[in-house]
Structures are given as structure tokens and as C-alpha cells.
C-alpha positions in Angstrom: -56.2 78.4 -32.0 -59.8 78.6 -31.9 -61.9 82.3 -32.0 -64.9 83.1 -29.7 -66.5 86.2 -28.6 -67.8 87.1 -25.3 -70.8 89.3 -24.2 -69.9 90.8 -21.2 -72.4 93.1 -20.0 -76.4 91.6 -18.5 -78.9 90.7 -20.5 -82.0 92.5 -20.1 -83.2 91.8 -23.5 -82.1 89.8 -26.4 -81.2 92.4 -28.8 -77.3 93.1 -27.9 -76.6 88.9 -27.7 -78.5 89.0 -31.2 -75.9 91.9 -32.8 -73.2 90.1 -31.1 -74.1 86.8 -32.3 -74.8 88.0 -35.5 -71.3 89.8 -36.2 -69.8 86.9 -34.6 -71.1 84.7 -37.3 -69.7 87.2 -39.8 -66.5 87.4 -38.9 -65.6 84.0 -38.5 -66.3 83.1 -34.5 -67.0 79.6 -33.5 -69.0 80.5 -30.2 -70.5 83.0 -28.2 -69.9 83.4 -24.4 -71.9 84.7 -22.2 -72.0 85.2 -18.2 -73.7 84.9 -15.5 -77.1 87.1 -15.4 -79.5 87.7 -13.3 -81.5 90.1 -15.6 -82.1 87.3 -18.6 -81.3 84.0 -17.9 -78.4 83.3 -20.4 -79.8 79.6 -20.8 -83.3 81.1 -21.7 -81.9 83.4 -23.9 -79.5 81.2 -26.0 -82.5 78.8 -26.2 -84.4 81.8 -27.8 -82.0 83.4 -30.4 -79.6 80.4 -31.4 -82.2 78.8 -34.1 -81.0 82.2 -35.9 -77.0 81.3 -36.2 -77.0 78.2 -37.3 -73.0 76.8 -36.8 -72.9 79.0 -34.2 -71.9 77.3 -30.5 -73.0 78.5 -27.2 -70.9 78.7 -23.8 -71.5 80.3 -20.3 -68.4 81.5 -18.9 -69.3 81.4 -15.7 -72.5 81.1 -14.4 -72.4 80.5 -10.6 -72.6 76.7 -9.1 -74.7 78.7 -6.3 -77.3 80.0 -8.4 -78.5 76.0 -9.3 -78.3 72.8 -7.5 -76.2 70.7 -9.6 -79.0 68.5 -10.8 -80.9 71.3 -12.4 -77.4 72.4 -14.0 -77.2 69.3 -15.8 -80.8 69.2 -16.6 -81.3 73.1 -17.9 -77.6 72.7 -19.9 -79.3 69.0 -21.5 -82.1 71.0 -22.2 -80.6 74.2 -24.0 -78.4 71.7 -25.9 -81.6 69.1 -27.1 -83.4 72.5 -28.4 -80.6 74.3 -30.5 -79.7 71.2 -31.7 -76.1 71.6 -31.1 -73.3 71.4 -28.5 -73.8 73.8 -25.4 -71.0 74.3 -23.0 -72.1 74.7 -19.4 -69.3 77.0 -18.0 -69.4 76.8 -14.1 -67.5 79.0 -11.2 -67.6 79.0 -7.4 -67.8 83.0 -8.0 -67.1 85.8 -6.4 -67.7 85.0 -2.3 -68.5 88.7 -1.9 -71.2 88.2 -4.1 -72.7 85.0 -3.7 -72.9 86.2 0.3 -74.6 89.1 -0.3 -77.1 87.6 -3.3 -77.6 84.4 -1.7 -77.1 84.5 1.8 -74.6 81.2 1.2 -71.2 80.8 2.8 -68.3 80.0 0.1 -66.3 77.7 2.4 -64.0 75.1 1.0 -64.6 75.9 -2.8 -62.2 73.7 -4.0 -64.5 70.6 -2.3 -67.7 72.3 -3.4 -66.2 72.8 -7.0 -65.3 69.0 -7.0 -68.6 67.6 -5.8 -70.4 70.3 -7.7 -68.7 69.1 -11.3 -68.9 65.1 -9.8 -72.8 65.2 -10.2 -73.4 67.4 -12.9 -70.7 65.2 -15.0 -72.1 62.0 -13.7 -76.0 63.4 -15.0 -74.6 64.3 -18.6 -71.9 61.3 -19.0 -73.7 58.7 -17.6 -77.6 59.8 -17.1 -77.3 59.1 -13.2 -75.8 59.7 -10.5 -75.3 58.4 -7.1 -72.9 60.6 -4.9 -72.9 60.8 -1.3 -70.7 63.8 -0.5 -69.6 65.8 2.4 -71.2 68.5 0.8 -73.7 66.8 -1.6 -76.3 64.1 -1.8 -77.6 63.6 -4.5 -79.4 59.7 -5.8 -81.3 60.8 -9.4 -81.7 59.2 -12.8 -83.5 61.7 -15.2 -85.2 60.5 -18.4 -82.8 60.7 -21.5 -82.6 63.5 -23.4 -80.7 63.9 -26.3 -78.0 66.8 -26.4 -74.5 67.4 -26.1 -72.7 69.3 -23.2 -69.8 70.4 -23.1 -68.5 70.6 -19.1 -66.1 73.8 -18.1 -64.8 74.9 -15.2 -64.0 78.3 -14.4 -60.3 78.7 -12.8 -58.1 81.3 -11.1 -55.8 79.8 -9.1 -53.8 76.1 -9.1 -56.3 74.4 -7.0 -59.5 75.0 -9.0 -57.3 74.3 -12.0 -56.7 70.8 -10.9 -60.5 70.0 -10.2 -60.8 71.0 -13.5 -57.9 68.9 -14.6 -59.6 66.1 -12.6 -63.4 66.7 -14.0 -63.9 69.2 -16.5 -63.7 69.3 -20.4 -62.7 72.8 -20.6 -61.4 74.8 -18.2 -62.0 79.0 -18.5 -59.6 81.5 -16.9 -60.2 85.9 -16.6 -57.4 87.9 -16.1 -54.6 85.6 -16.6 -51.4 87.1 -18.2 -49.7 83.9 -20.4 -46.8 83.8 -18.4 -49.4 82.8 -15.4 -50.7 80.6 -17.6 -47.6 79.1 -18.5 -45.8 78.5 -15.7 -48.7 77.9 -13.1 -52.2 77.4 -14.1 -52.1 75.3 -17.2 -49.5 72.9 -15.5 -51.7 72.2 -12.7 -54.6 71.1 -15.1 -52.4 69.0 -17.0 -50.7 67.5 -13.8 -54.4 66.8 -12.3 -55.4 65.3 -15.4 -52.2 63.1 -15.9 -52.9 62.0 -12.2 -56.2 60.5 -12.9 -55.5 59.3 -16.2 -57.8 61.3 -18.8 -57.3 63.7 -21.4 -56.2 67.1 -20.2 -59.3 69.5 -20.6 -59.3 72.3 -23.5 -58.2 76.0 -21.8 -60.2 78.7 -22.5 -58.9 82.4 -21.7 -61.2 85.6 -21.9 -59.1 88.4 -23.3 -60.1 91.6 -23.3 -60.0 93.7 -26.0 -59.7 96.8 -28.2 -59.0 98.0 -31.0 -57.4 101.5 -29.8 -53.7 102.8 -29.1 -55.3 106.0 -27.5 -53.9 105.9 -23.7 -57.1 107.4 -22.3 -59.6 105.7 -23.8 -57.6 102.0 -23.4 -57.6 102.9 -19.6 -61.5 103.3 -19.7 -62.1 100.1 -21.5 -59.8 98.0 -18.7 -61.6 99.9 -15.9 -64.6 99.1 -17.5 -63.2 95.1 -18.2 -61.7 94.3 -14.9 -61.1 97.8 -12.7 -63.6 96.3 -9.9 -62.4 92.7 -10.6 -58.7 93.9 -9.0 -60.7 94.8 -5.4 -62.0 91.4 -5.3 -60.2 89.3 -2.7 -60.2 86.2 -4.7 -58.8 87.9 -7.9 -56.3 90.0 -6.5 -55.1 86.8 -4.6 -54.8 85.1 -8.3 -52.9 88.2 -9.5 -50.6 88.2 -7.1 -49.6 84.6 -7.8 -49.3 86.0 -11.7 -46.7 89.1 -10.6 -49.3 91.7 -11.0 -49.7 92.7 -6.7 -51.4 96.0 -6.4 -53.3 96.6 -9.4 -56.2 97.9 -7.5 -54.2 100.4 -5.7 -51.0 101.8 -7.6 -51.6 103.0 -10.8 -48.1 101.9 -12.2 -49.1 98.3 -11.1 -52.9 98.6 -13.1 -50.7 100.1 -16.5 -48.8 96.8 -15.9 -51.5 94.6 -15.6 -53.1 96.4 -18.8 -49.8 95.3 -21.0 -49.5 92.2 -19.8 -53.4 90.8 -20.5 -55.0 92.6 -23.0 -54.8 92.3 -26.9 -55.3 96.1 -28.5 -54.1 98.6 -31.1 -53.8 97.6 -34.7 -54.6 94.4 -36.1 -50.9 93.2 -36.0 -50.7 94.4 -32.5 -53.6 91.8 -31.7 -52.4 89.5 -33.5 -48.7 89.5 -31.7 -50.4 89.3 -27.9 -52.5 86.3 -28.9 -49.5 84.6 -30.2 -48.5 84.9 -26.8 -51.2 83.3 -25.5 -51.2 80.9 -27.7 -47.5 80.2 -27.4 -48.6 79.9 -23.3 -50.9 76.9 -23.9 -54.5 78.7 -24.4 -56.5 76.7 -26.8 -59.5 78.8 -27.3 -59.1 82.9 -27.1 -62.3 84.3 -26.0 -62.5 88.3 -26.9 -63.6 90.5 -24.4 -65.4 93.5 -26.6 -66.5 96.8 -24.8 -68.8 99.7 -25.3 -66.3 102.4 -24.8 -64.6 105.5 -25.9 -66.9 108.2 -27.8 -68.3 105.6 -30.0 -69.0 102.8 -28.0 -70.8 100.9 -30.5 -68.1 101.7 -33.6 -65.7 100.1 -30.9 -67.3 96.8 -30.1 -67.6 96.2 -34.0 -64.2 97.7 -34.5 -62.8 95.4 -32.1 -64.3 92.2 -33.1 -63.5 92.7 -36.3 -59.7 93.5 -35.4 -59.3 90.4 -33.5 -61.0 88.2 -36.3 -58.2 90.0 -38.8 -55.3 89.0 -36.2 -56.4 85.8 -36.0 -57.1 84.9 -39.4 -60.9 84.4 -39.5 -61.4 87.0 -42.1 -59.5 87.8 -44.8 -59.0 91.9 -44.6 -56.1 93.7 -45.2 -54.2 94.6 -41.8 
């Protein structure tokens, strides 16, 4: 199983991706995740900092379809991918419709069919360097000049329908808060059955985790507030949750303990190590570990964490 880390908090500078990057690197990680920002662009700033990691991979996981017309997806991802000299991974989402209403004024109907036409272009622009697709939500005729650089396409999923237009178009598709039994039994079997259908290679799932490397009740319940507490109100993610067992985690307190056990990877190294067995045991190819400033030394617990998962999963060599 592969190793990544995720940044989650936005960039307003590029001195926390650099200490993240950097212990990354040390500790055996084959990429850095980052979301969506609207402080510093996460392209801009991997194009910045990555000439100082070299080996280490780039990913967005997600930044929002709406934020770019498809064309400039494909171009911008091409472009971060031609100047680090090495494979980008252009993670999109539909996002949050709460959010994407209130930024952008845009309505979210139909994502599924926006997703699908979305991923249709941008694919077509890095696979084939054109693209003529005459949608019912897009139209788009282009042919950019070629550009050397390799992108990697993901697709952010929740639920079974977005998995299977990732199934369908996507190289990779990246799931948030999704317990391995979910993944299991639901989400990873409607990628693979989308994929089957159209005859290609089942895309690579990618699973943020979030993490820590504490036991302490208290201070674990701050970091998963701080992870996903306002995730849970979302209407889209507590549809998703409900699908996965885990109804009214924003409300009952029982129900958010639950949901803590069931997707998170904390405690001791072995402890770690045992809940990404699990996911990897569910079908998860890459774990992606959600780090947090948190507890009364934030930053000792970021580090602390990292390196906990690296131990669990094998990447350093450190006694457990």
C-alpha cells in the first residue's frame, strides 16, 4: 500500500507545504496532497516549492470542477506537470453545493452529469491533446499546443454514483470520510463495476485518513472536530455517511464517537498500523494521512503523527 501525506489547512504562504513536504520526504512519503485554496493557489504553489523535493509527487485532493473551466484544468495541471518535471495528479470534486453557491453564485444540479462531462474534456485534452465534446452541459472544440508532462486524472467520490464516473473516466479515484467497510461493500464495487462496464482498467483508490498519534480522549475529540466536525453538517456528506452506517454524527454524540472509531488511524504506532490494515484489507490502494495542528503542541503533533504513520506502515525503520 502506498504512503502520502495531506496538507489540510489553506495556503496563505509556502512555508507550512514546505515543512510538510520536507518531513514527508524524510519519512518515506511518495506524495503530498493538497486541497482546494482560495488563499494560494495549490497549482502555483506546487510549481514553486517542488524543484526542492526531488522524488517527491504532487496531488490535489480536490480542487473544485467549478473553480476552472475544464480546458484550463487540463491546461494549468499540463503546465504544473511540464515544470516540476514529474507526474502531477489533478484531483477534481463537484464540492460542497453549499459552498460552491455561496462562492460562485453556480447551481450544483445533476453533478453526476457535470462530473462526467467535466472529466470527458479534461481527459480528452491530456490523453489525446484535443478535444471535441458537445455536451448537454459542455461545449467545448480546442486543440492546445503540446506540452510535455504527465497527469495523473482523479476523481473525488462519496457516494456510488460519482464512484462509477470515476470508474468510467478517472485514473484514481479519492474518497474523505469513508470507513473500509463502506468502502468495501459499496464504493469500491461501484468503481470496479463502472470500469468492468466500459472495458478499462479499474482506477487506483485513494482514501484520506485522518490521523493522530494520541490515545488521550479529549484531545482525539479535538483533532476529529477539527478534521471533519463541520464535514458531518454538510448535506452531501452526511447523505454519504448514512449510506456507510454512521446516521447522525452531526447531532448525537454517541453516533460522532462512532464515526471517530470507525475512520480514523490513532494511538501508538501498532494501533495505526492495525486500522490501515483495514483499509487496506477494504481495497484502498494509496492511504493519504490527514495530520492536524492539535492538542497543546500542535506542531509536536503533526510531526508526531506523520512519523507514527510512516512507522505503521513501514516507511521508516523506528522501533514501535
Amino acid at each position: 500500500m502506498r504512503l502520502s501525506a495531506f496538507l489540510p489547512y489553506q495556503l496563505d504562504g509556502l512555508a507550512r507545504l514546505r515543512t510538510t513536504a520536507g518531513l514527508a520526504q524524510r519519512l518515506g512519503y511518495e506524495r503530498v496532497w493538497l486541497g482546494q485554496s482560495t488563499g494560494l493557489d495549490a497549482l502555483v504553489a506546487v510549481s514553486a516549492i517542488a524543484h526542492e523535493f526531488p522524488g517527491l509527487r504532487f496531488g490535489t485532493a480536490v480542487t473544485g470542477m467549478h473553480m476552472r473551466h475544464p480546458l484550463q484544468s487540463a491546461v494549468e495541471a499540463r503546465s504544473v506537470a511540464a515544470v516540476t518535471g514529474r507526474q502531477f495528479t489533478l484531483g477534481l470534486g463537484v464540492g460542497d453545493p453549499e459552498s460552491v453557491r455561496d462562492a460562485l453564485g453556480l447551481d450544483c444540479a445533476r453533478p453526476a452529469t457535470f462530473a462526467r462531462e467535466y472529466l470527458q474534456v479534461v481527459s480528452a485534452l491530456l490523453h489525446n491533446g484535443r478535444v471535441d465534446h458537445a455536451g448537454d452541459v459542455f461545449r467545448v472544440r480546442a486543440e492546445p499546443p503540446p506540452c510535455a508532462g504527465e497527469v495523473e486524472l482523479a476523481l473525488g467520490v462519496l457516494r456510488p454514483g460519482m464512484g462509477r464516473v470515476g470508474g468510467e473516466l478517472a485514473d484514481a479515484c479519492v474518497t474523505w470520510l469513508t470507513p473500509p467497510g463502506y468502502l468495501r461493500d459499496v464504493l469500491i464495487p461501484a468503481v470496479h463495476e463502472a470500469a468492468a462496464r466500459c472495458g478499462r482498467t479499474a482506477p487506483r483508490i485513494v482514501t484520506i485518513v485522518p490521523c493522530s498519534a494520541t490515545s488521550d480522549r479529549g484531545e482525539l475529540g479535538a483533532v476529529a472536530a477539527h478534521a471533519f466536525g463541520q464535514h458531518v453538517r454538510r448535506p452531501h456528506y452526511r447523505a454519504a455517511l448514512d449510506l456507510a452506517g454512521h446516521a447522525g454524527a452531526a447531532d448525537d454524540a454517541v453516533a460522532f464517537e462512532s464515526l471517530i472509531e470507525d475512520v480514523m488511524a490513532y494511538g501508538s504506532a501498532r494501533c495505526i498500523a492495525a486500522t490501515l490494515d483495514r483499509y487496506e484489507a477494504a481495497g484502498v490502494d494509496e492511504v493519504v494521512v490527514g495530520a492536524y495542528l492539535a492538542g497543546p503542541r500542535p506542531e509536536v503533533h503533526y510531526v508526531d503523527t506523520l512519523a507514527a504513520v510512516a512507522v505503521a506502515a513501514g516507511a521508516v525503520e523506528l522501533a514501535i
